[in-house]
N, C-alpha and C positions, 0 to 999 in steps of 0.2 A: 745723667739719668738717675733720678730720687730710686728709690726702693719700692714705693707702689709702682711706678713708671715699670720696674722691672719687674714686678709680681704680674703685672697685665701682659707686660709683653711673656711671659709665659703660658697665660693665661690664651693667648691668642696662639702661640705653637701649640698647645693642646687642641685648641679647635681645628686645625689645620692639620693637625697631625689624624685626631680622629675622625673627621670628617675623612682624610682616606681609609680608613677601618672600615665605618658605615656606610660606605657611597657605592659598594662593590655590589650591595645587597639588591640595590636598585636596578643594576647593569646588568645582571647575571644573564640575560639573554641577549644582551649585544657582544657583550664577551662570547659568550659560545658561539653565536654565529659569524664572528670574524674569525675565531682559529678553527672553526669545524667540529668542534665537541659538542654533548649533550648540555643543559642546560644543568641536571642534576650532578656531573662530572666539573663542572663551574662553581656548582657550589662546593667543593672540597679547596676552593681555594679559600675559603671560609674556615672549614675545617683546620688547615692545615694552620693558620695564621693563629687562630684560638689555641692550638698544640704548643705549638713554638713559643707562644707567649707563655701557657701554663710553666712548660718544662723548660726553656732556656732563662727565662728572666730571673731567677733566682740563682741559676747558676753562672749566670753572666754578674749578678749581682757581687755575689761572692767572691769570682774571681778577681773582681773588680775593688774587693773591699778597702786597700790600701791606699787608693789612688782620690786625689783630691777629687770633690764632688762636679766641680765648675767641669773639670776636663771631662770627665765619664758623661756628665749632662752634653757635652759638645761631640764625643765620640758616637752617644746614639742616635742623635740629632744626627751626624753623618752618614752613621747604617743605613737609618732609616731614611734619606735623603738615595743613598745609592740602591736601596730598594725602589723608590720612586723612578727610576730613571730607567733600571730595569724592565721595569711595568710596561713601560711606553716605548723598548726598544724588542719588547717578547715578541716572538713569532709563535711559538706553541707553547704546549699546556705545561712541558716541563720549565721553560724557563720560567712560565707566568707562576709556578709554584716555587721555585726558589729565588725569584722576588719576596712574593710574601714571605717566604720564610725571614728575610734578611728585614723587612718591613717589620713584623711583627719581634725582630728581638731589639732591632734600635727602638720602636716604640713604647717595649715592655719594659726597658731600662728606664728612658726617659719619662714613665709613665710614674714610676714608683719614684724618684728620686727629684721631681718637679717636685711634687707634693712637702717633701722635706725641705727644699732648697725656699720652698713658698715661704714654710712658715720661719725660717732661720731669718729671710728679710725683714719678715713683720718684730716691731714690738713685742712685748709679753701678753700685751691685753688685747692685743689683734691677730696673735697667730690663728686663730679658729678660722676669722675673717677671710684670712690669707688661703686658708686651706679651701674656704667655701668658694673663692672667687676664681680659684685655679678649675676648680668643677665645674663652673658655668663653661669653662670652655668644653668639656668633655659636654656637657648636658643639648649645649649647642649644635654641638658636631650631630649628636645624634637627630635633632629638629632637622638640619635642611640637610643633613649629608643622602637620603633619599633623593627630597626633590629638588635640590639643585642636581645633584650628581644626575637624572635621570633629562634634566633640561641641558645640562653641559652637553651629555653625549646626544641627545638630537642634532645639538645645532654646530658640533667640534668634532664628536665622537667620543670614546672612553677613555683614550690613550690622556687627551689635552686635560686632562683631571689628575693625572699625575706628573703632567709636565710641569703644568701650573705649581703642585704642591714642591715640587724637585727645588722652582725656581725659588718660591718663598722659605723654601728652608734652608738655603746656602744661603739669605740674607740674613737670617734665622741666627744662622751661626756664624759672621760675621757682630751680628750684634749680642749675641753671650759673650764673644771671646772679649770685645772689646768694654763691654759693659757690668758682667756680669762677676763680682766679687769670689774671691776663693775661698772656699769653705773643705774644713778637712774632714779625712775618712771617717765615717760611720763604722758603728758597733755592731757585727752581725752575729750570731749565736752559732753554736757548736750545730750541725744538723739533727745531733740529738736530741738537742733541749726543743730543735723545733715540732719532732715528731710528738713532744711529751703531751701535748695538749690532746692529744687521739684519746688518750685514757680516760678522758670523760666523757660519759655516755651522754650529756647534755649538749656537748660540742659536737658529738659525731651527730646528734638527732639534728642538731643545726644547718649543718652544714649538709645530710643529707636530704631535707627540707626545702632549699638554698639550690641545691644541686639540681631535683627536679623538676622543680622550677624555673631555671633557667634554660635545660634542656626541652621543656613541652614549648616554652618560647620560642626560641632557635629552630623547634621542628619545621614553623611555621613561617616565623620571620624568616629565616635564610632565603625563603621559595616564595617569598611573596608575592613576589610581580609576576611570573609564571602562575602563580595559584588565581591571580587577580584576575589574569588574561584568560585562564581556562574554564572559570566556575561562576564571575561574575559576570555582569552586564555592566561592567564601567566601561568605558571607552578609553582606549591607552591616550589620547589625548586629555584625559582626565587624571592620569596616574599622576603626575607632579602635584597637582589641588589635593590628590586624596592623600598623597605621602607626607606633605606639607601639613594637613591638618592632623596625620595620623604622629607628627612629629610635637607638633605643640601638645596635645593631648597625653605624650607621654613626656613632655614635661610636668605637665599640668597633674599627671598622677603621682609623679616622683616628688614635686612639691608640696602635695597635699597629707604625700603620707606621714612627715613629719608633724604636722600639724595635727591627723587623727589619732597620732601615735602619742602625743602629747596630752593630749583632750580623754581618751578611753585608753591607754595603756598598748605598749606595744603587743604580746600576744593577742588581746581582743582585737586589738587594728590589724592587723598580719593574719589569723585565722581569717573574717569575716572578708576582707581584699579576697583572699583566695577564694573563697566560694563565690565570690561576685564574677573572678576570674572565670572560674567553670563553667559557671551559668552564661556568660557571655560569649566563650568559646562555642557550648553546646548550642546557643541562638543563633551564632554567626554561622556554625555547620548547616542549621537547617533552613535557612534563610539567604543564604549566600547569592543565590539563582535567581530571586526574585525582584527587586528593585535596587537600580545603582546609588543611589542616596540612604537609603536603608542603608545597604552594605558599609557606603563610608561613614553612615554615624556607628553602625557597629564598632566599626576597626578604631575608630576614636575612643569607645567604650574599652575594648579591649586593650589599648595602647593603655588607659590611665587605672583602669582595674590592675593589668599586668606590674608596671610600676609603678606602683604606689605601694606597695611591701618592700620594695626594695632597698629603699636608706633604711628601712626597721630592721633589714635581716644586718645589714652591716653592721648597724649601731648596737643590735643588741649581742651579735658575738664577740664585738670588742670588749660588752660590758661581761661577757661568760668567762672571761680568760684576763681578769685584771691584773697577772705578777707576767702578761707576757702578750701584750697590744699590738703590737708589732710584727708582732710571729703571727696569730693568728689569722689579722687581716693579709698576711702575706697567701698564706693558706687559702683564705677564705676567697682573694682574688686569682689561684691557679683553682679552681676548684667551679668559680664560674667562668671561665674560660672552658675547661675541660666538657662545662656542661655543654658551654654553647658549639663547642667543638663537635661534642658526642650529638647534638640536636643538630647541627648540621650534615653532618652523615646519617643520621637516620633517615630525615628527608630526602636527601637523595638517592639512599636506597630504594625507599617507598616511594617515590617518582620512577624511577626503571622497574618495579615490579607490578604496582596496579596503579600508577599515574598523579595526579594532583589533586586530584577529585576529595582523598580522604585525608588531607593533612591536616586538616582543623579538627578533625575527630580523633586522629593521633595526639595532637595536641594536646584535646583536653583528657586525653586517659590520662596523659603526664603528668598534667596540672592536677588533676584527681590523685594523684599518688602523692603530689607533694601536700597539697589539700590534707590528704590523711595525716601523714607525716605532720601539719601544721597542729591536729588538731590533739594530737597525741602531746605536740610540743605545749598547745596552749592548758592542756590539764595540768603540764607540770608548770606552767609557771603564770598562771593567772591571776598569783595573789600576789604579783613582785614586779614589781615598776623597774625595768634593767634601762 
């Protein structure tokens, strides 16, 4: 097997791997109704899987730091493999959570250390390449892991979504062991040097920009199918069409933002996104109730509004912290986890206390704070191309 051969076949564990991330989101009310829980108490399995990656992956990283890359890539490929198995052997709501815990740290290892492994196989003049085509599998996952996931469990149930993935990833890892070249341990930083980056009040504005906006996302995304079934006129035989098109759409915004980011400057592209975000949230709140076609071209609006700042927040905090790239983005990805973490328990709270009704309006207060937050950011740096 060539070196691109191996770059895709990673490239396609990521999709398979993320796709169990995303496909839960879809399910949250077949899951509650087979173990007997609420629907908002389901999404803490969201929660819990966004925590664990925050806080375990770096520490599992670390611990890890002496050990050839090839095996650690194989070890969390197995976590994550026996978290799959898990899934589909849970009976209630504790095991279904210390599944995802063991999910979420084989995936957060494998997560961060794919991307290195990617670009180590390319050439010099194709690492970027390498990097971008390993994303397409994450980018993927998140397109059908809705509406496949929500078409599996019709016609298998929820459980056969983890069986499935269980299967493909012990072949997964039959074909690393045998394929996949050893590469030695990585450089990690003292934890001090990692905190150092805090001291700049341009990173903090970043990152808490980054932060609530990922959070007003998650308030909304986590509960969506419940919010969908409660407040609109789709017909849940319609949910796979509208998930599917809400999927490409936020392709379609994550691709474009590089492109607008390049054309006008990333602050100008990253501020105007967000106010497009508000305005769309605030239309979807009051509009939600009234035609089902309306509603999914909103949710398409809001999929590609929502993501389309989102490689500009990466790419430009990579560029805020140039003596320490590595560190940052490490940061910069427990921090939207944490969001998405905090925005999934919010939801759920505000699901048990006045219902589904108001989560798009919760939503966009969040978005509105980050919005702020954006615009404070885009005064300081509207004259600097990062």
């Amino acid at each position: 097997m060539n070196n691109t051969l191996k770059i895709y076949l990673l490239t396609l564990i990521c999709f398979v791997a993320g796709t169990s991330e995303f496909v839960i989101v879809g399910v949250l009310d077949k899951i509650a109704g087979d173990i007997g829980i609420s629907v908002s108490m389901a999404g803490q399995l969201i929660t819990v899987f966004a925590i664990t990656a925050a806080l375990g992956t770096p520490v599992a990283i670390y611990r890890m730091r002496k050990m050839n890359q090839k095996h650690v890539l194989i070890i969390a490929l197995l976590t994550f493999t026996l978290g799959s198995l898990l899934m589909t052997l849970s009976k209630n709501f504790n095991l279904l959570l210390l599944a995802r815990v063991i999910m979420a740290l084989g995936m957060g290892v494998f997560n961060v250390l794919c991307f290195i492994v990617a670009s180590e196989l390319a050439p010099e003049h194709k690492k970027a390449g390498a990097v971008a085509t390993v994303t397409v599998g994450y980018n993927a996952a998140l397109i059908v892991g809705l509406p496949v996931g929500r078409i599996i469990t019709e016609h298998f149930g929820w459980q056969s979504i983890f069986i499935g993935t269980s299967i493909l990833s012990l072949a997964f890892i039959a074909l690393l062991a045998k394929h996949l070249p050893s590469f030695p341990a990585t450089t990690v930083l003292p934890l001090k040097d990692q905190i150092r980056v805090f001291k700049r009040p341009i990173i903090v504005l970043s990152l808490a920009m980054s932060f609530f906006w990922i959070l007003g996302y998650s308030s909304l995304y986590s509960y969506i199918t419940p919010f969908l079934k409660e407040t609109s006129l789709i017909k849940e035989s319609t949910f796979s069409l509208a998930f599917l098109a809400f999927g490409v759409s936020t392709l379609i915004g994550n691709k474009s933002g590089g492109y607008f980011g390049d054309r006008f400057g990333i602050p100008n592209t990253i501020a105007t996104s967000m106010f497009i975000h508000l305005i769309i949230l605030l239309t979807l709140s009051l509009c939600i109730g009234t035609h089902p076609y309306l509603t999914i071209i909103l949710l398409m609006a809001w999929a590609m509004a929502a993501w389309l700042p989102g490689p500009l927040f990466r790419f430009s905090i990579m560029n805020l912290s140039h003596e320490a790239k590595s560190v940052i983005l490490s940061i910069y990805n427990s921090i939207i986890q944490f969001g998405f973490a905090v925005g999934a328990a919010l939801g759920g709270l505000e699901i048990d206390t006045i219902g589904t009704g108001y989560l798009s309006w919760t939503a966009a207060g969040i978005v509105g704070i980050s919005f702020l937050l954006t615009l404070k950011y885009w005064k300081q740096r509207k004259n600097v191309e990062v």
